[in-house]
ZAMARGU-4260 file (C-alpha; in steps of 0.2 Angstrom, whole numbers, plus 5000, padded with zeros to 4 digits):
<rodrens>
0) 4608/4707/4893 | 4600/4692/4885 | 4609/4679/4876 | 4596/4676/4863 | 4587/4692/4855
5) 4569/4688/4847 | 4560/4700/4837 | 4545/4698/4824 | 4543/4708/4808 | 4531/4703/4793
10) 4528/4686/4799 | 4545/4680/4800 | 4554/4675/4818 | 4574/4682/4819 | 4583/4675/4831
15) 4600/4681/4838 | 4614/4673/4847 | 4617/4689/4856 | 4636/4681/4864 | 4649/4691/4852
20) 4662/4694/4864 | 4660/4674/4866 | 4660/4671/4847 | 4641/4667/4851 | 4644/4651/4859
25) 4633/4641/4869 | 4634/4641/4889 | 4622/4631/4898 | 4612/4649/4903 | 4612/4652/4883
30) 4605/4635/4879 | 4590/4637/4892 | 4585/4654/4883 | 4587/4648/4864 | 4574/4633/4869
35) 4561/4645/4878 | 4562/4656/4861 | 4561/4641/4851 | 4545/4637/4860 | 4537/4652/4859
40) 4541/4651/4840 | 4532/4636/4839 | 4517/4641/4845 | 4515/4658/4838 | 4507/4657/4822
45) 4509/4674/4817 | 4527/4668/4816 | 4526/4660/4796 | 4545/4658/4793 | 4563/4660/4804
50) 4578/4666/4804 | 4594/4662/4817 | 4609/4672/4817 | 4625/4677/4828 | 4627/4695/4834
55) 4644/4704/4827 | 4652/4700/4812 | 4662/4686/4816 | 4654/4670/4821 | 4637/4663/4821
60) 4643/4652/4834 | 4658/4641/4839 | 4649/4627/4847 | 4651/4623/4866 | 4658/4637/4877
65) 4675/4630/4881 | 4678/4641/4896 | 4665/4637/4902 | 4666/4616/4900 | 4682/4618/4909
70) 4673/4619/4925 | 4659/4608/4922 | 4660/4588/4930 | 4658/4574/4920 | 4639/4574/4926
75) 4636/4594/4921 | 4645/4589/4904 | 4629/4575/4899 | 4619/4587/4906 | 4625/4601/4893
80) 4627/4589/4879 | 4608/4581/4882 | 4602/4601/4882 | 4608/4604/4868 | 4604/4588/4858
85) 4587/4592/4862 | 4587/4612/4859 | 4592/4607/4843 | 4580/4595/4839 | 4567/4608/4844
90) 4574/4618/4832 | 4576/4605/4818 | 4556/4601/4822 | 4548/4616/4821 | 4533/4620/4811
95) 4540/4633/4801 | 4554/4635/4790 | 4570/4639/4796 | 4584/4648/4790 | 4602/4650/4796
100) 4612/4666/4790 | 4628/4661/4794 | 4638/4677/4797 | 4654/4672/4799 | 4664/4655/4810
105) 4650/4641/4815 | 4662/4627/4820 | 4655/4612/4832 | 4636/4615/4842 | 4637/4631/4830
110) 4638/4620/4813 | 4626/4606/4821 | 4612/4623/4824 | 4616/4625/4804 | 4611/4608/4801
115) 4595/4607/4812 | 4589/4624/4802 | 4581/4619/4782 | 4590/4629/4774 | 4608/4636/4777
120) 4615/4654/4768 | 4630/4660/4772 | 4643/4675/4771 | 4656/4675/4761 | 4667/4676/4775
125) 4659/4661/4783 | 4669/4647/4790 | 4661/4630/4796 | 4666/4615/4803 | 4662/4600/4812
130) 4679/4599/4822 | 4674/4592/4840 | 4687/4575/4836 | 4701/4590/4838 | 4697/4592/4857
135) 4693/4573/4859 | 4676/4573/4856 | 4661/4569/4845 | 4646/4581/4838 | 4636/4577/4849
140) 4620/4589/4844 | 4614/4579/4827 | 4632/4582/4817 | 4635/4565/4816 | 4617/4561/4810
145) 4612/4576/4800 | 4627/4580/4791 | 4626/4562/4782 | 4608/4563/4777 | 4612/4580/4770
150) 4628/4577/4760 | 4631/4559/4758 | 4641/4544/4771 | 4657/4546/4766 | 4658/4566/4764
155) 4651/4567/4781 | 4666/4555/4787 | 4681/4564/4780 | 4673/4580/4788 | 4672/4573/4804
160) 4686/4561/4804 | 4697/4576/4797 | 4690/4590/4809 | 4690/4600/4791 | 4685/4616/4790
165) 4676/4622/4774 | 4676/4641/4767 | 4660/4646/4759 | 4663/4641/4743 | 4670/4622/4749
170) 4653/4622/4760 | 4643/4628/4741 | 4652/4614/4734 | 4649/4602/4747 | 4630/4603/4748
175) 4628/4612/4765 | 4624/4630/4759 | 4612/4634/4748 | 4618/4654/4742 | 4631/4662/4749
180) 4633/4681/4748 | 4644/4696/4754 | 4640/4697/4771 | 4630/4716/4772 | 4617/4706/4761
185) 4616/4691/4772 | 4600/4695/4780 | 4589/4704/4767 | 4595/4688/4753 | 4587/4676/4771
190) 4572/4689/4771 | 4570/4688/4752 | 4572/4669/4751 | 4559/4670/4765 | 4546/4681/4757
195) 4546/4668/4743 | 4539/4655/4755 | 4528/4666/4764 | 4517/4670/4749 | 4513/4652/4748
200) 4502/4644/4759 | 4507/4641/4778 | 4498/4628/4782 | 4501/4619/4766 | 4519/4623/4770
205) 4521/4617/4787 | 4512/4601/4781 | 4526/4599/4766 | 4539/4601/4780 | 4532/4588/4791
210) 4529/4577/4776 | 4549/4576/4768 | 4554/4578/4785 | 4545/4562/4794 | 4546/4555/4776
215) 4566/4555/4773 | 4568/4541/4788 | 4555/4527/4782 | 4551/4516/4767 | 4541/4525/4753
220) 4525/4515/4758 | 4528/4524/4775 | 4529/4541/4766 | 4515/4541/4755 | 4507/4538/4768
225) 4514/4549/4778 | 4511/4562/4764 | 4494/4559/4761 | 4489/4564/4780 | 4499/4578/4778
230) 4490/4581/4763 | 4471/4580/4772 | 4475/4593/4785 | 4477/4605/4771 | 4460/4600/4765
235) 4448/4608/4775 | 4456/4625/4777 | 4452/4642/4772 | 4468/4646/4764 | 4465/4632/4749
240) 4446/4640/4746 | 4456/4657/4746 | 4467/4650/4734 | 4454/4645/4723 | 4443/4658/4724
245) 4460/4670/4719 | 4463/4659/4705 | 4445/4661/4699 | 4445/4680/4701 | 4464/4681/4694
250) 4472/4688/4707 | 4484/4685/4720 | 4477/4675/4737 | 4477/4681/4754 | 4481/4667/4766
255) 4481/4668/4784 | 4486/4653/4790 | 4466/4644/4792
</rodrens>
């Protein structure tokens, strides 16, 4: 059985970490799958939006597998932690929106694949935390840099300093989801917040993605500049002479990604 399930429907990519009876954590075996999905993901262009999930009903994922980083050496522990720094990155990098339906405990590599999605809605049962300094370690996946882009320096500090875990409301309040729901609802209120980008353009999304992503790290010169390439790949394309033609004939746009 694969540890990472893929499927395609109207446009938007679901992924699955497909490791219940594990809590959906990530072995070394799990990791090399997710970043073979993710790079099919980023090439297909029939794939507009994405969702990432854990199978079952308890935890999107809990990070490292433990069990497993018992038997590893000191060497095959880099070797995990560089595989999933860069998994992660592929994920946080990708074209298309992502979204994270957090279905229940995402604690560790679990909370750091949270924080490499855009957007992050979870179940009301959802637990989340960044709690590696509790087994004598560091995020080592982006928690330590995303987390304070996203919610501030010294918020991120208490949470990782603290190994705090955060209900869904506490993660509402702290800025990391952006809805929370009962959990049977999770994945149509993802496919519905998805269905709302996907009637926009796509290559005029992908571009505003790229654009306040590469954007956020630089000086403002950098990203109006930044920006305005972004800006001229949109120019040239079919959609925004769709968009203009529609508008003309007052009706909606068809866009196909050209």
């Amino acid at each position: 059985m694969s540890n990472i399930l893929f499927q395609k429907e109207n446009h938007i990519g679901f992924v699955t970490i497909n490791r219940p009876d594990s809590l959906n954590c990530f072995n070394y075996e799990t990791l090399l799958q997710l970043e073979n999905v993710i790079e099919e993901i980023e090439h297909d262009r029939d794939v507009r939006a994405v969702i990432i999930t854990g199978a079952g009903e308890k935890a999107f994922s809990t990070g490292a597998d433990l069990k497993e980083r018992k038997t590893l050496t000191e060497d095959q522990v880099r070797r995990n932690v560089k595989k999933i720094r860069h998994v992660f990155n592929k994920v946080a990098n990708l074209p298309q929106p992502t979204i994270a339906a957090v279905n229940g405990y995402a604690f560790g590599g679990g909370f750091e694949l949270m924080l490499a999605c855009d957007f992050r809605i979870g179940a009301e049962e959802a637990v989340i935390g960044l709690t590696e300094v509790s087994w004598a370690i560091i995020p080592g996946a982006g928690g330590t840099q995303r987390l304070p882009r996203l919610i501030g320096e010294a918020k991120a500090k208490e949470l990782i300093f603290t190994a705090q875990k955060l209900n869904a409301k506490e993660g509402i309040d702290f800025g990391i989801f952006t809805n929370v729901v009962e959990r049977e609802q999770l994945i149509e209120e993802c496919v519905q917040f998805a269905n709302k980008m996907l009637a926009q353009g796509p290559i005029a999304i992908q571009q505003a993605k790229f654009a306040i992503s590469k954007g956020m790290n630089v000086d403002l010169q950098t990203g109006l500049e930044i920006e305005f390439k972004a800006y001229e790949q949109t120019i040239p394309t079919k959609d925004r002479i769709e968009a203009l033609e529609a508008f003309s004939e007052k009706r909606k746009p068809q866009f196909k990604g050209e």
